[in-house]
C-alpha positions as CSV (number, residue, x, y, z in Angstrom):
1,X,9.8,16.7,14.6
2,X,7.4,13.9,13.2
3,X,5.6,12.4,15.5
4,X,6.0,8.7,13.8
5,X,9.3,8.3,12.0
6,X,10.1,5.5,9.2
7,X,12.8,4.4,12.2
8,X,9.9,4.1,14.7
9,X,7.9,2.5,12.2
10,X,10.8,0.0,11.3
11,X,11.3,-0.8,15.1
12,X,7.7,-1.6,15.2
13,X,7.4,-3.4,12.5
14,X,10.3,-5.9,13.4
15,X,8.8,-5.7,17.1
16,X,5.5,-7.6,15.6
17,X,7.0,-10.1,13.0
18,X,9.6,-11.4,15.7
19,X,6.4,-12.7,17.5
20,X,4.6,-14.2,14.3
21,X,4.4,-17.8,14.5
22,X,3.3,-19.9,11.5
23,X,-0.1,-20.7,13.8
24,X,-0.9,-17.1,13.7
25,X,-1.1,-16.6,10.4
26,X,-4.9,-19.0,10.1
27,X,-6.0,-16.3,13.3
28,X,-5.1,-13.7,11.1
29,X,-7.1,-14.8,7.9
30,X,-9.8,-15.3,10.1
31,X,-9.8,-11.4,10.9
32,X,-8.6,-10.1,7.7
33,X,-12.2,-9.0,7.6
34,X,-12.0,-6.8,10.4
35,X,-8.7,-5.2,9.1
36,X,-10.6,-4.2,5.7
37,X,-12.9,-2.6,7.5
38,X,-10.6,-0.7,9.7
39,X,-8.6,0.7,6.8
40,X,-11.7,1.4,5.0
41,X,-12.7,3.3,7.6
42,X,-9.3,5.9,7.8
43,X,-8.4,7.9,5.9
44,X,-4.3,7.1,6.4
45,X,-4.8,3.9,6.1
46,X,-7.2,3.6,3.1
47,X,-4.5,4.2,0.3
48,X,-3.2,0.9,1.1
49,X,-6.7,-1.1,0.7
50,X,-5.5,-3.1,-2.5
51,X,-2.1,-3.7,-1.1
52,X,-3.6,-5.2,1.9
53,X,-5.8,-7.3,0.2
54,X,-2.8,-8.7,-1.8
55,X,-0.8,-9.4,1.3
56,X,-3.7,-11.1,2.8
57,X,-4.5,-13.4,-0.9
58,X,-0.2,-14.3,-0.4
59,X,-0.7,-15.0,3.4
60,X,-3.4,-17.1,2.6
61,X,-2.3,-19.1,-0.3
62,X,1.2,-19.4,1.7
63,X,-1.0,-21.0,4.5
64,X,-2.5,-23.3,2.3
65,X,0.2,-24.2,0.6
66,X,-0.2,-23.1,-3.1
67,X,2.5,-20.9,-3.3
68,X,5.5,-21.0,-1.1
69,X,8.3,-18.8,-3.5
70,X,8.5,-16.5,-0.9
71,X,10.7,-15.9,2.3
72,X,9.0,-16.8,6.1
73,X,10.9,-13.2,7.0
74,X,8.7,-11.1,4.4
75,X,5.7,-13.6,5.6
76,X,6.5,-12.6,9.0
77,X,6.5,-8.8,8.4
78,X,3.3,-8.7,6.5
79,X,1.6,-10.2,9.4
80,X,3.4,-7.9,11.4
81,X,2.0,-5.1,9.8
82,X,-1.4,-6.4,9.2
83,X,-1.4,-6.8,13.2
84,X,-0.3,-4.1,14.3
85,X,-3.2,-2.4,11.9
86,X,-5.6,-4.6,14.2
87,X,-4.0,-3.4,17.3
88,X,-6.3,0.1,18.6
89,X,-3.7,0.6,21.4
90,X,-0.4,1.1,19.5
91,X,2.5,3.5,19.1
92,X,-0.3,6.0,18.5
93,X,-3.8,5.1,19.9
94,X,-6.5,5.0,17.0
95,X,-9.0,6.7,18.6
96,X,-6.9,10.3,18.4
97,X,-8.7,12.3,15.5
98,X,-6.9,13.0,12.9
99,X,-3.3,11.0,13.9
100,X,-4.4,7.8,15.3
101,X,-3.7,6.2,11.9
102,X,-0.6,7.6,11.4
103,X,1.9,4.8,12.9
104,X,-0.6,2.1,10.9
105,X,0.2,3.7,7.9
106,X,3.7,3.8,8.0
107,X,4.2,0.4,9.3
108,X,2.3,-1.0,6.2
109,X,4.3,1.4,4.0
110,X,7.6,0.6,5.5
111,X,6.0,-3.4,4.9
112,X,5.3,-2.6,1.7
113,X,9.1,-1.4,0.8
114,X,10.8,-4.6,2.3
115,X,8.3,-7.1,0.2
116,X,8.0,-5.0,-2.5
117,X,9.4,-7.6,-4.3
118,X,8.6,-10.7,-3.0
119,X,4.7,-9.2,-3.5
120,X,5.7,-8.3,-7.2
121,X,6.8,-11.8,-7.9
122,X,3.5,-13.3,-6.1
123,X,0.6,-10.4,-7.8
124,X,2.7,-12.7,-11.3
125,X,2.3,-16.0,-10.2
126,X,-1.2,-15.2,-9.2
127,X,-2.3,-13.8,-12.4
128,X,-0.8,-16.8,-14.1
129,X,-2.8,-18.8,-11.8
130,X,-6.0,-17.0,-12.9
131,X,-5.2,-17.1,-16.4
132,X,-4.9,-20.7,-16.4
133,X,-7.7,-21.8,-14.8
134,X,-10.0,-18.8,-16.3
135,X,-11.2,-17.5,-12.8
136,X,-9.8,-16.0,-9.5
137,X,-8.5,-18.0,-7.3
């Protein structure tokens, strides 16, 4: 039996968006920093690197304000996720070798399947956004 299941991982994903709050979301830019370098550091987790720096750039640009064509629910659940990521003491505590990263990476993934689209649509609009004015944003 697995020991974190894409129903455990669904349970605490919607667990950790239920208690995001649109004030979160500027706590959670301030330590998107410190989420990099956990998932940098794990090997689980580190597949997801780009797709966690994309989630952040749509969290952030939500927060500001610049783009806003996208649900509060799939907003919610990437915070969720990214959260969770931060927390050492979840499902499965990070600090057991070799399966502490294991719940992380399946909450992302399981993230990562419910905004696949609303991420799709946002990766677009940046890249228009980039094109037009000639640098990143």
């Amino acid at each position: 039996m697995p020991v974190f299941t894409e129903k455990s991982a669904e349970k605490q994903l919607n667990a950790e968006a239920d208690k995001v709050h649109r004030d979160d979301l500027e706590d959670l830019l301030a330590r998107q920093r410190a989420i990099e370098e956990k998932v940098k550091g794990s090997g689980k987790l580190d597949r997801f690197s780009a797709d966690i720096k994309l989630m952040f750039a749509m969290i952030r640009d939500y927060w500001n304000g610049s783009y806003r064509d996208v649900p509060w629910k799939s907003i919610a659940a990437i915070a969720g996720a990214l959260i969770y990521v931060l927390n050492p003491l979840d499902v499965i505590p990070d600090l057991l070798i070799g399966i502490g990263f294991l719940d992380d990476a399946g909450v992302v993934a399981l993230c990562l399947k419910l905004v696949e689209s609303d991420l799709h649509r946002y990766a677009a609009w940046k890249e228009r956004q980039e094109d037009q004015f000639g640098a990143k944003l």
